[in-house]
C-alpha positions in Angstrom: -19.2 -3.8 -7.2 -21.2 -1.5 -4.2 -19.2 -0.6 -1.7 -20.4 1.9 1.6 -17.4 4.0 3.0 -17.1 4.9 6.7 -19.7 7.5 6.4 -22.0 5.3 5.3 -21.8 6.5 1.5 -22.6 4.0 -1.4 -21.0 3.8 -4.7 -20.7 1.9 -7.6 -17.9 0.7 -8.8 -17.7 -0.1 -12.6 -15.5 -2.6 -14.4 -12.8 -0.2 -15.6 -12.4 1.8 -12.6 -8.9 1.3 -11.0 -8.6 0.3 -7.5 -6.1 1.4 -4.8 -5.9 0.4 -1.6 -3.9 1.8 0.9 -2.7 1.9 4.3 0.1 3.0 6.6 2.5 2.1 8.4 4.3 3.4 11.7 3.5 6.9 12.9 4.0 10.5 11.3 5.9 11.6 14.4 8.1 9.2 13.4 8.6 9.1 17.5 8.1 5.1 17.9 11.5 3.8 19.1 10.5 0.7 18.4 9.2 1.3 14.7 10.7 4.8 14.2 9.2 4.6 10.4 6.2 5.9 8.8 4.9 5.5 5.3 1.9 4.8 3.0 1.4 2.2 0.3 -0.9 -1.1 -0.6 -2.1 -3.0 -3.9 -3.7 -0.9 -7.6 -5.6 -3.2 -9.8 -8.3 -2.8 -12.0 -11.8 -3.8 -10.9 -12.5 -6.2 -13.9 -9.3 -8.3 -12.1 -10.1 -7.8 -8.2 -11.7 -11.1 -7.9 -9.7 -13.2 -9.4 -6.0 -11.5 -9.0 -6.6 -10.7 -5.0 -10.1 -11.5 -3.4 -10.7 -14.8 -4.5 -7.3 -16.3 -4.0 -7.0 -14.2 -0.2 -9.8 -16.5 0.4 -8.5 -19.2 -0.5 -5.6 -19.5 1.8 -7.8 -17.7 4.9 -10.0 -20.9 4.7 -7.3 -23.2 4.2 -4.8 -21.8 6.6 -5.8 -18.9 8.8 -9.7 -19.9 10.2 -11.6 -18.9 7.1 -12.0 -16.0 5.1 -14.7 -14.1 7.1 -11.7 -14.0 10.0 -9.9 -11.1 10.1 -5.9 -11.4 9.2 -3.3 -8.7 10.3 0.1 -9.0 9.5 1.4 -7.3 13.1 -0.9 -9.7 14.8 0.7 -12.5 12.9 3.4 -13.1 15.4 4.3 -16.9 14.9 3.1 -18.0 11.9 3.5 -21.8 11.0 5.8 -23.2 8.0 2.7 -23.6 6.1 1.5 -20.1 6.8 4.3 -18.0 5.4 3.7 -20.7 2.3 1.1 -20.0 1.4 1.7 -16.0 1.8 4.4 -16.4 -0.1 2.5 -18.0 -3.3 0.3 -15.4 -2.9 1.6 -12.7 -3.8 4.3 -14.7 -6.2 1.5 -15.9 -8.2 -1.2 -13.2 -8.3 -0.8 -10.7 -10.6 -1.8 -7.0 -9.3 0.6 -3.4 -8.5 2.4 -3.6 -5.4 3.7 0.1 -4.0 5.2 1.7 -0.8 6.4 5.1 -0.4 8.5 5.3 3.4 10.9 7.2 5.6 12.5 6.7 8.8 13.5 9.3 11.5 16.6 9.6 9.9 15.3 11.6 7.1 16.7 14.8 6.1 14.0 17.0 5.4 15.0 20.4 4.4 11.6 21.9 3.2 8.6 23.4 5.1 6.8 20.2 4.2 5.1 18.0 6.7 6.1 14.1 6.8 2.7 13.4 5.6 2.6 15.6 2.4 5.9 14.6 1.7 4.8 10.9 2.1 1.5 11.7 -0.3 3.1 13.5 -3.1 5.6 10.6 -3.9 3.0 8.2 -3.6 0.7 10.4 -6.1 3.6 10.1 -8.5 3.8 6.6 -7.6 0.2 5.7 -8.3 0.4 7.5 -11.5 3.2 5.5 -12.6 1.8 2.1 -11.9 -1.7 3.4 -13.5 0.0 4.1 -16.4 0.6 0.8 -17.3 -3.0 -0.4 -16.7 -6.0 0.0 -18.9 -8.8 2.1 -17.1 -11.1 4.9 -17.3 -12.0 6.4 -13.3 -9.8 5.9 -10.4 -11.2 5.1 -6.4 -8.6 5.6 -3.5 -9.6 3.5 -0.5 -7.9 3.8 2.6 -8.5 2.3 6.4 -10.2 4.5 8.2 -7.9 6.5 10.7 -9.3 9.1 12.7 -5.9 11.1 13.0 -4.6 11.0 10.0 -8.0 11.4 8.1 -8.2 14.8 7.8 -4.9 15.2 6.2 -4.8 12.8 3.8 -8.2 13.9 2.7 -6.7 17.6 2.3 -3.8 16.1 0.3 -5.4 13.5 -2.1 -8.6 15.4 -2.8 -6.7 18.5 -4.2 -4.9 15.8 -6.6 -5.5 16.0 -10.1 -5.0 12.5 -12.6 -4.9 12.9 -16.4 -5.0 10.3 -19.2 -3.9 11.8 -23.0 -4.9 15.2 -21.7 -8.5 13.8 -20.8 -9.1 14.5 -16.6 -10.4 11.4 -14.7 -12.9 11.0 -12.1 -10.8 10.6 -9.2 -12.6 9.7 -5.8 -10.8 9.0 -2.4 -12.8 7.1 0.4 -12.0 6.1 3.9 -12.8 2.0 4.5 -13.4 0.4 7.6 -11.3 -3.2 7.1 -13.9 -6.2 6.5 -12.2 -9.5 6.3 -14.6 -10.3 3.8 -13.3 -7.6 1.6 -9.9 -8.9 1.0 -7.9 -5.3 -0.8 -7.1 -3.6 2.9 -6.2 -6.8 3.9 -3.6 -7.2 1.5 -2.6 -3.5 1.8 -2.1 -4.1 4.9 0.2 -7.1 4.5 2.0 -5.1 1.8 3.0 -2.0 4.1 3.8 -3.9 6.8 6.6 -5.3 4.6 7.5 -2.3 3.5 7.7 -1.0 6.8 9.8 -3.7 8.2 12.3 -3.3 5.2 12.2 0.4 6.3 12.9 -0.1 9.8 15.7 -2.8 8.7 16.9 0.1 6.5 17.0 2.6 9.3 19.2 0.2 11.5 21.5 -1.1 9.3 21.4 2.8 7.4 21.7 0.9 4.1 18.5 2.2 2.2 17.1 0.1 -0.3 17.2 0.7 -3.6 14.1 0.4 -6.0 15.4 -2.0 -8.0 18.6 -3.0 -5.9 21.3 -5.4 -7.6 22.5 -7.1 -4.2 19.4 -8.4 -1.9 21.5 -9.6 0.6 20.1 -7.3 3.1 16.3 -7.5 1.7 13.9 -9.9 4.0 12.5 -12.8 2.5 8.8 -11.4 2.5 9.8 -8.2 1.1 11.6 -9.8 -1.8 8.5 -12.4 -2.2 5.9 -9.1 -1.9 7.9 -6.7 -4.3 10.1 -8.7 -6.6 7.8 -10.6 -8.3 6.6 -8.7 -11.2 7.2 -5.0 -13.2 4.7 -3.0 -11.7 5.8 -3.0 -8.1 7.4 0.3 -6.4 9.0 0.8 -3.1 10.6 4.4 -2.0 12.6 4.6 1.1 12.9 8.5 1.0 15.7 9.2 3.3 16.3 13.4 2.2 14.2 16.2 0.5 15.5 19.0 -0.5 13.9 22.7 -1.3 13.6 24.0 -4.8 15.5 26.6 -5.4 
């Protein structure tokens, strides 16, 4: 695979490198009244099974049921989507086999450090992606995030001073901003994903019931959150509602 970032950068992409795609969701002001939530999170999978676990099959149901896959899709945009629509969502991501991972917080969080929303945001989803790539088989790592003008800066600052290890071995670790191509289904899906997660979030902020990673009752879970993050072991979602100082 050759992808160009938004700088117009080219690289090559090998068949064990693990990809992430992320996005967010909300704002890190957390000052939305209307979505008062802000976290980062989107889809890991390893190159060798992009195509057929997430690209090929997000085709599939843009032609069939949202205008074809060179459209673009955007969950917020999606207001009133038909019976068939959420279907085939649905069996997406309940039969496609890729990591699924959200790290959010509402404006109810408790934050008693001198760390800003956003760092505290990035280093659980740090820990998070290690966990998940844990479990995969890989060699090299490539971050890929939408392009976002205000945020760019500090998420640059925060991934790029990252370190990733595998049996004490240090891994080529690259982080690149995206423009979204609805040909190039893995922001697409992030994007889906977080939205989710940030709906769950905001749902969890009214109701002030956080969820639980692996909750016992899902009474209070939406449909397309259970359908997006139940459906398999290597899908995380962290609602962080304090952080405390070390001491």
């Amino acid at each position: 695979m050759i992808l160009k970032d938004s700088d117009g950068k080219t690289m090559c992409v090998g068949e064990e490198t693990l990809l992430v795609f992320l996005d967010e969701t909300g704002n890190e002001l957390l000052n939305d009244p209307k979505m008062p939530v802000f976290g980062l999170g989107g889809l890991i999978v390893e190159h060798r099974k992009y195509f057929s676990n997430v690209e090929q099959p997000w085709h599939e149901i843009k032609n069939s049921k949202f205008g074809g896959f060179d459209k673009p899709l955007h969950a917020s945009e999606l207001i009133s989507p038909s019976d068939q629509q959420i279907k085939a969502l649905n069996n997406f991501f309940l039969t496609n086999d890729f990591g699924r991972f959200a790290v959010v917080c509402s404006n109810q969080i408790t934050n008693e450090t001198t760390h800003s929303i956003v760092e505290i945001i990035c280093a659980q989803l740090w820990s998070t992606i290690k966990e998940v790539a844990n479990k995969m088989s890989w060699t090299d790592i490539l971050i890929l995030i939408e392009e976002n003008k205000k945020l760019r800066s500090s998420l640059e600052s925060q991934f790029l001073s990252k370190n990733l290890y595998n049996n004490s071995t240090k891994i080529n670790f690259q982080y690149y901003t995206h423009l979204k191509d609805p040909k190039f289904a893995g922001l697409e899906v992030a994007d889906f994903i977080i939205h989710t997660a940030g709906r769950q979030a905001r749902n969890d902020c009214v109701s002030q019931k956080p969820t639980k990673a692996s909750p016992s009752v899902k009474a209070d879970l939406k449909p397309d959150f259970q359908n997006v993050f139940f459906c398999g072991s290597n899908n995380h979602y962290f609602y962080i509602d304090k952080v405390k100082s070390k001491f």
